[in-house]
Every structure is written in structure tokens, then in C-alpha cells.
C-alpha positions in Angstrom: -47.5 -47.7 -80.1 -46.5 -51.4 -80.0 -49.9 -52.3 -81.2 -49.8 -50.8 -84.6 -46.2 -52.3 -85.0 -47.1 -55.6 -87.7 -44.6 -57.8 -88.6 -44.0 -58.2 -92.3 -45.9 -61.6 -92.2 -48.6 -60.4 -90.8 -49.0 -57.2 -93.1 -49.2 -59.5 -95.8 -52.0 -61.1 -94.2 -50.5 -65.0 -94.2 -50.2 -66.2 -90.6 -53.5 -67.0 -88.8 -55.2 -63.9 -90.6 -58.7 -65.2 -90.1 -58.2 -65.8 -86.6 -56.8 -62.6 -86.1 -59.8 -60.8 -87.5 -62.6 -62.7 -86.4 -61.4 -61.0 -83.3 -62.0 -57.6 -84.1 -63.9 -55.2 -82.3 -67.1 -54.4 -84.5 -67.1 -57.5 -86.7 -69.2 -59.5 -84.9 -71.6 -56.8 -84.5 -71.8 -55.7 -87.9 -72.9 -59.0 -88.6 -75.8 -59.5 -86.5 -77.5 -56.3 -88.0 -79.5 -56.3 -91.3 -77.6 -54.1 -93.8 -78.4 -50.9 -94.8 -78.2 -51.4 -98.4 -78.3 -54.2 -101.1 -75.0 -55.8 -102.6 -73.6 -59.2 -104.7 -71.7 -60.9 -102.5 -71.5 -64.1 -104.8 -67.9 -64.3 -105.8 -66.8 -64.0 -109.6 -63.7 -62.5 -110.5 -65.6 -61.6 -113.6 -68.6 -60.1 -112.5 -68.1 -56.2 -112.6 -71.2 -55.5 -110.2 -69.7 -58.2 -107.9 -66.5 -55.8 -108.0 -67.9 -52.7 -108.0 -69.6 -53.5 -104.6 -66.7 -55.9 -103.0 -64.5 -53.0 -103.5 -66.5 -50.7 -102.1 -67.2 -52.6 -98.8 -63.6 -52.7 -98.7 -62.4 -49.1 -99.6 -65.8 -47.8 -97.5 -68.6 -48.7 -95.4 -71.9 -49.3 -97.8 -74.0 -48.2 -95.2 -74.4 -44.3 -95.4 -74.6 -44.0 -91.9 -70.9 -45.2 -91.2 -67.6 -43.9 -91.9 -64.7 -46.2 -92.3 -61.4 -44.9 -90.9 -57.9 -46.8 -92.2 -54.5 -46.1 -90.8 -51.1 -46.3 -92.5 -47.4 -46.3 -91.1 -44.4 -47.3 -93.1 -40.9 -45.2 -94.4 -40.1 -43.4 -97.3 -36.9 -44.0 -98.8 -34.3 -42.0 -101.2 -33.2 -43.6 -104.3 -30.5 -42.1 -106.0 -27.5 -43.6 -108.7 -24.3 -44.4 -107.3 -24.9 -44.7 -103.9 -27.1 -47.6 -100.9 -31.1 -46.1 -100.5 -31.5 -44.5 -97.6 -34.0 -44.2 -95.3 -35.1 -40.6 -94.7 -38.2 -40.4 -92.2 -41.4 -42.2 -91.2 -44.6 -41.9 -92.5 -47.7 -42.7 -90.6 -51.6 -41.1 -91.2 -55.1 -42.0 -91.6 -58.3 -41.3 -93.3 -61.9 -41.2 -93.0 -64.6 -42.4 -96.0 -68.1 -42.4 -96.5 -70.2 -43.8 -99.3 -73.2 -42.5 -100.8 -74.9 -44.8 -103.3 -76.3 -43.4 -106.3 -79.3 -44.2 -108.6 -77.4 -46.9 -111.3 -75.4 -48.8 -108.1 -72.7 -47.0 -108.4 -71.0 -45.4 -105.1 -69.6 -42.5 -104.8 -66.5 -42.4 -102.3 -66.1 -39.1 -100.3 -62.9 -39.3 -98.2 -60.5 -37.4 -96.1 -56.6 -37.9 -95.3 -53.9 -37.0 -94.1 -50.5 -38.2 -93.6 -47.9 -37.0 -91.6 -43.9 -37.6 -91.5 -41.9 -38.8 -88.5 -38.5 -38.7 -86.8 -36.7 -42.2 -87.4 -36.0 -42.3 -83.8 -38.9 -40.8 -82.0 -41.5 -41.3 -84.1 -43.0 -38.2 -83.6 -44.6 -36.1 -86.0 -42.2 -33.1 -88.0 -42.1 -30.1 -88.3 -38.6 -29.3 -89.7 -36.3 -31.7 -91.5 -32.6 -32.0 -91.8 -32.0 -32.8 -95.9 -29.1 -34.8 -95.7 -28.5 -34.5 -99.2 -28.7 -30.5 -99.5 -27.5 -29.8 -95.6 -30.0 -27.5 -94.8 -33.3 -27.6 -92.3 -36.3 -27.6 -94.0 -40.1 -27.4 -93.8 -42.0 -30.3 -93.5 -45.5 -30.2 -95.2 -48.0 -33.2 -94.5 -49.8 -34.7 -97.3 -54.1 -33.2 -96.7 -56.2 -34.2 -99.0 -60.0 -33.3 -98.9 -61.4 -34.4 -100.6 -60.3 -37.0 -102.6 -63.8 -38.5 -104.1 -64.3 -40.8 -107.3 -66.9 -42.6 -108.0 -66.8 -46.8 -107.8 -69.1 -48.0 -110.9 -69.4 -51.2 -112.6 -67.0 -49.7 -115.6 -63.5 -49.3 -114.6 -62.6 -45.7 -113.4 -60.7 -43.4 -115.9 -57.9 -42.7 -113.2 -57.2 -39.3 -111.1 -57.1 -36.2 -113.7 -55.7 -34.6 -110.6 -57.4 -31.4 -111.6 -57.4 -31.8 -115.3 -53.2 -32.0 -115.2 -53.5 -35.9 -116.3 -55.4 -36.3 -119.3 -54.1 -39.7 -120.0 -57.2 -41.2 -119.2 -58.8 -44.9 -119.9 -61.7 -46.1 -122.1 -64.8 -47.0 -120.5 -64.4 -51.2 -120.0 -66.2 -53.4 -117.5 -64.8 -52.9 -113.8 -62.2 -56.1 -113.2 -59.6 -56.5 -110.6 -56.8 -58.6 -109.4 -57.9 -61.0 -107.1 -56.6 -64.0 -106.2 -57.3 -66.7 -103.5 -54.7 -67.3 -100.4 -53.9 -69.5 -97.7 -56.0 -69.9 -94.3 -59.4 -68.7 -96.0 -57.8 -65.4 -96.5 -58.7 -63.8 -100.7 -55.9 -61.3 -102.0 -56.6 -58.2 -103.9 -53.6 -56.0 -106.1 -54.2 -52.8 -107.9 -52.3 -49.7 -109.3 -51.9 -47.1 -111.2 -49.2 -46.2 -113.2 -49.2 -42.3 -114.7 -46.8 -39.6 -116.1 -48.8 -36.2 -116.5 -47.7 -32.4 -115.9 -46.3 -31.2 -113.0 -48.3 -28.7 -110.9 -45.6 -26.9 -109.9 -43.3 -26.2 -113.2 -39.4 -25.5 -112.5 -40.1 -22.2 -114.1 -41.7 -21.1 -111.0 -41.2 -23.2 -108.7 -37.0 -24.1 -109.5 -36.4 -25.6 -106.0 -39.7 -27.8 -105.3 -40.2 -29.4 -108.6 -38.6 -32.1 -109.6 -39.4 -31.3 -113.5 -41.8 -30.8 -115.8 -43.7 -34.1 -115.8 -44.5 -36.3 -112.9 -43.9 -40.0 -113.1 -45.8 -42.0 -110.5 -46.5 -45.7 -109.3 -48.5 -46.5 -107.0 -49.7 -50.2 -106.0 -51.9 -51.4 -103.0 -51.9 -55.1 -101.8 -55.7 -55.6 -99.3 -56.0 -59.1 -97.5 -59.5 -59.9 -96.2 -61.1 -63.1 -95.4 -63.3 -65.4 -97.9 -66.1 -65.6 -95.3 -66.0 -61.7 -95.1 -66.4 -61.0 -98.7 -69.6 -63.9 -98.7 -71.4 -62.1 -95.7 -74.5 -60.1 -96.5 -74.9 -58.6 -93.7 -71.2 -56.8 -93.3 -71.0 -53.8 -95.4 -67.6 -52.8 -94.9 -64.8 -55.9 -95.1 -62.1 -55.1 -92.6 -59.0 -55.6 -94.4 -54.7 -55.3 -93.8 -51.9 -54.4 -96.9 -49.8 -52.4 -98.4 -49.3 -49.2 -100.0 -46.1 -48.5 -102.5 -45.7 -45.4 -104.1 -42.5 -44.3 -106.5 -42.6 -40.4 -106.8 -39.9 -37.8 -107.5 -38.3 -36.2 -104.6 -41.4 -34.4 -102.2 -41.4 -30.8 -103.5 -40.7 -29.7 -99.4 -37.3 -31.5 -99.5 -36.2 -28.5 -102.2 -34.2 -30.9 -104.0 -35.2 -29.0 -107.8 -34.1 -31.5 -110.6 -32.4 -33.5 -108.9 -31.4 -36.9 -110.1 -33.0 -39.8 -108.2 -36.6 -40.1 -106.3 -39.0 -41.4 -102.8 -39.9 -44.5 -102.8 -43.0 -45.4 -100.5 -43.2 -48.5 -98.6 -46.0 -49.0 -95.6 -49.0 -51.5 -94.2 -52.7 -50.5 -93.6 -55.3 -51.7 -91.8 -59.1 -50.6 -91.0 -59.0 -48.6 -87.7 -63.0 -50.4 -86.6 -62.7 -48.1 -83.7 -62.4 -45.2 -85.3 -60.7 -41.9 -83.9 -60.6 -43.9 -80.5 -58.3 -46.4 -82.4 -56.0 -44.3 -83.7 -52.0 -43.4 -82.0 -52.9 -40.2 -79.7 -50.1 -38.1 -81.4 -51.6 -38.7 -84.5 -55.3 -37.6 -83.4 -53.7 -34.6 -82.0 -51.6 -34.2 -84.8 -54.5 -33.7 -86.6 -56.7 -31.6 -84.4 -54.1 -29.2 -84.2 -54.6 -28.1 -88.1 -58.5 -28.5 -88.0 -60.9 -30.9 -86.2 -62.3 -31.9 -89.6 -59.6 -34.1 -90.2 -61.1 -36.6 -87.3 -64.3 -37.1 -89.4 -65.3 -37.9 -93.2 -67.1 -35.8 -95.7 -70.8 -35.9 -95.5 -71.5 -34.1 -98.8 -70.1 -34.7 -102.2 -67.9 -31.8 -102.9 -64.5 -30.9 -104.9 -62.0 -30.4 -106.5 -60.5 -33.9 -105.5 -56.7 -33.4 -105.9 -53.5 -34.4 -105.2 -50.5 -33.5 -102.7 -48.8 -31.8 -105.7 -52.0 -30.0 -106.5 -52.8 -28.9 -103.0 -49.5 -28.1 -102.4 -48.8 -25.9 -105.8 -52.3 -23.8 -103.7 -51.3 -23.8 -100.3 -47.4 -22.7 -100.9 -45.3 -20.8 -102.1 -41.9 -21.0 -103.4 -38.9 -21.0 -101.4 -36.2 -18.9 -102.6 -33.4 -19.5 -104.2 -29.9 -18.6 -103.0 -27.2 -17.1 -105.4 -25.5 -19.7 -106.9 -27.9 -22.5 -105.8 -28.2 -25.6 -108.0 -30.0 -29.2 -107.4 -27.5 -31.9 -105.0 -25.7 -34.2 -107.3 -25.6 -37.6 -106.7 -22.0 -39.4 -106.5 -20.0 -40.2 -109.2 -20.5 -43.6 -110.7 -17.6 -46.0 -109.1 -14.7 -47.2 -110.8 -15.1 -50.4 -113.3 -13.9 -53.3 -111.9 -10.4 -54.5 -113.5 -11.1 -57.1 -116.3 -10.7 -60.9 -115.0 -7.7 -63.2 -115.7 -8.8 -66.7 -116.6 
């Protein structure tokens, strides 16, 4: 496991990253074959065709007869008033993605993930979790999404409407990003999404897992890939390393109900060039254990794409709730310091 351990500089991509990744297996070879497909690789920030195709050689292999897997590890954290966060398991997955282009340019992204939590000490995968905050074992459901497809046009995308729940969606505007250039040839790209829409599961049903009626959500990625990358015509997926933070409310498995506070989400990424070979053996087996599709991407377009919430609100059902249960309560707010004597 020590090779998927990155130090903090080097998930942000800022010490010798062009180095590092000239150096991995598959780059050189994907550019001494003639791409399957055409693609800008002329860089202008403000050329929506130019980021329609440079983020979808980095969120996917262009060529339709690859797959791109990605891999993630990090912790998730609980954030409540009155007290230090605390740390509260590991969280450590992967996914699969495979791009079909369509008639206008556009791409359409077909992917499978899935994430699983881990023991702070072992770092292997759960099954059971002891809550600190309610004192009481619980069950621990992995995020599994398939699909989870949208499509990557030259017209910004309208956002997930996790199956119609968010309908807070955005006009149709030219597809721009946040890039920026970094140090050592390296080029630095930031997006996110910030959303509030209806809760899939609503306390009325669902009084321990949901954290309310509404969801509020942030989610922000940092990728790191190199200039000379991003110029290449003939590499049609940029091999990339960042990060992924995500603010949620408390994961509806925890059965914390309305419970003040919330998970916070902090982890690095990188693209796995080997593919399942490349991947921690607990996690491939992980993963096989629930179904061998979970090794492999989609090959056909298909849906609904939705969220953990949404999958979770279909796969579940509720726990029950114990006479006189209500939601943990977070500490009382401490004392106010005495005034100061000048």
C-alpha cells in the first residue's frame, strides 16, 4: 500500500510533477500511436471546444476503445459546533469511464464507481461501524454508482438533476473552466459545484438516515497535468493527480437523523494507467465480491445516472427507530471568556 501513499506536495502536483509522470507506464506508448479521434489541443482558456475536449481527455480516454480507471483515498471527517473535527474512517475507491463521441463533438461520459470506507488503523474495507457520537454499531454502505453519465459539450453542463430531485439548473453558456498555469511545466485545473435540492430520503420516512429535508452539498476537484500533455495530439487521455472535497450532511448509514453538524470529504486522485492491475488488491476484491462489473466501465449509454442518496433511498430501507430515540446533540457551547482588564 505504500505506493498509493502521496505526500501532500505531491498531491498538489508541485514537486518534480513532470518528471514524475513522464515516467508512467502507458504514457509513452500512447504517444507513439495515432489517435483514434480528432481534438483541439491548441490552448485558450477561452475556447469552449478547446475545453470541452481537454476535459474530456482528462476525465476519460477519447479513444472509444479505452477505458480510463482513477483511484481515490483520503478521510472523511465530522464537523460539529462546540467541539475539535474528528476523523471518523477512511475512504479509498475507484472508477472506470469510457467516452463515446457523438455527432456535434460532444462526448458522452459513461462511468462506473465505487467507494468504499476503511478502518483508521487497518485500512481495511467496513462492514460495520462504531458511531461514536450515537454509541451504537452500524452498517456500513459503500457509495455505487452506475452509472453516473453526462454528457461533455462545448456549452457548460446544467449540473446533476440527480433524478429530477435538483431542479436548480444553469442556462445554456459557452463551456469555460478554471485553469491556471503552474510551476515546473505543470497547468492547474479547479471546478465545483455548489447545490441545495430535496432530499431523497425525507425525515418523514426515513427519521434516522436523513439529515433533513433539503441537501446542501459542495463539492470541488483540484487536476494537475503537464503543459506538454495537454499540447499532444497523439495522447487522448492526460494522466492527471488532485483532489476531491466534498461538504455533505452526515451519510444517511451513520443514523444520525437531524443532527446538527455534517462530513466533510478530503482525498487525492490519480489515473490508475494500469488499470485493474494497478489498483490495492483489497480494493479489486472489495469489489468483486458485490459484482465483477465494478472492475470494468460501461459500454453502452444507459441510466438513470444518480447519486449515493438516490441509490441509497432504492437499495435500503429504513432502520428502525427505538422508543424514545432522538438525533445526538452536539456539546454545549463553552463558557464566555471573562471580560479583559486593561
Amino acid at each position: 500500500m505504500d505506493k498509493f501513499n502521496l505526500s501532500r506536495r505531491e498531491s498538489l502536483g508541485l514537486a518534480a510533477f513532470a518528471t514524475g509522470m513522464a515516467a508512467v507506464p502507458g504514457v509513452a506508448s500512447a504517444r507513439s500511436k495515432k489517435p483514434a479521434v480528432d481534438f483541439v489541443t491548441d490552448i485558450d482558456f477561452k475556447d469552449p471546444k478547446w475545453t470541452r475536449d481537454t476535459y474530456a481527455r482528462i476525465d476519460g480516454d477519447i479513444d472509444p476503445t479505452k477505458e480510463k480507471c482513477g483511484w481515490i483515498k483520503g478521510k472523511a471527517m465530522g464537523v460539529r459546533p462546540n467541539e475539535k473535527i474528528r476523523t471518523l474512517f477512511g475512504v479509498e475507491g475507484f472508477s472506470f469511464v469510457r467516452m463515446k463521441k457523438l455527432e456535434d463533438g460532444s462526448y458522452r461520459r459513461m462511468l462506473r464507481e465505487i467507494v468504499f470506507y476503511t478502518d483508521l488503523e487497518t485500512g481495511e474495507v467496513m462492514d460495520k461501524w462504531h458511531n461514536p457520537y450515537t454509541d451504537e454499531t452500524v452498517k456500513v454502505v459503500p457509495i455505487a454508482n452506475d452509472p453516473f453519465n453526462f454528457t461533455i459539450s462545448e456549452y457548460a453542463p446544467e449540473g446533476p438533476s440527480y433524478g429530477g430531485l435538483n431542479t436548480d439548473l444553469r442556462e445554456r453558456e459557452p463551456f469555460l473552466q478554471d485553469w491556471e498555469y503552474g510551476p515546473n511545466g505543470t497547468m492547474i485545473l479547479n471546478t465545483g459545484i455548489d447545490l441545495m435540492y430535496p432530499n431523497a430520503l425525507q425525515p418523514s420516512q426515513w427519521p434516522r438516515e436523513s439529515a433533513g429535508a433539503m441537501n446542501r452539498v459542495s463539492e470541488h476537484f483540484i487536476y494537475v497535468v503537464e503543459k506538454a500533455d495537454v499540447e499532444n495530439p497523439e495522447l487522448t487521455h492526460i494522466p492527471h493527480i488532485g483532489s476531491w472535497s466534498r461538504i455533505t450532511p452526515w451519510l444517511p448509514w451513520m443514523l444520525m437523523g437531524q443532527a446538527e453538524g455534517h462530513i466533510s470529504y478530503f482525498t487525492h486522485f490519480q489515473t490508475i494507467p494500469e488499470g485493474v492491475a494497478g489498483l490495492p488488491a483489497h480494493l479489486v476484491k472489495a469489489a468483486r465480491d458485490m459484482d465483477e462489473k465494478w472492475l470494468s466501465a460501461p459500454t453502452e449509454d444507459y441510466g438513470p445516472s444518480l447519486s449515493s442518496l438516490e441509490v441509497y433511498a432504492r437499495e435500503q430501507t429504513p432502520a428502525p427507530v427505538p422508543e424514545g430515540w432522538e438525533p445526538p446533540k452536539a456539546p454545549p457551547a463553552p463558557a464566555g471568556f471573562p471580560p479583559r482588564k486593561d
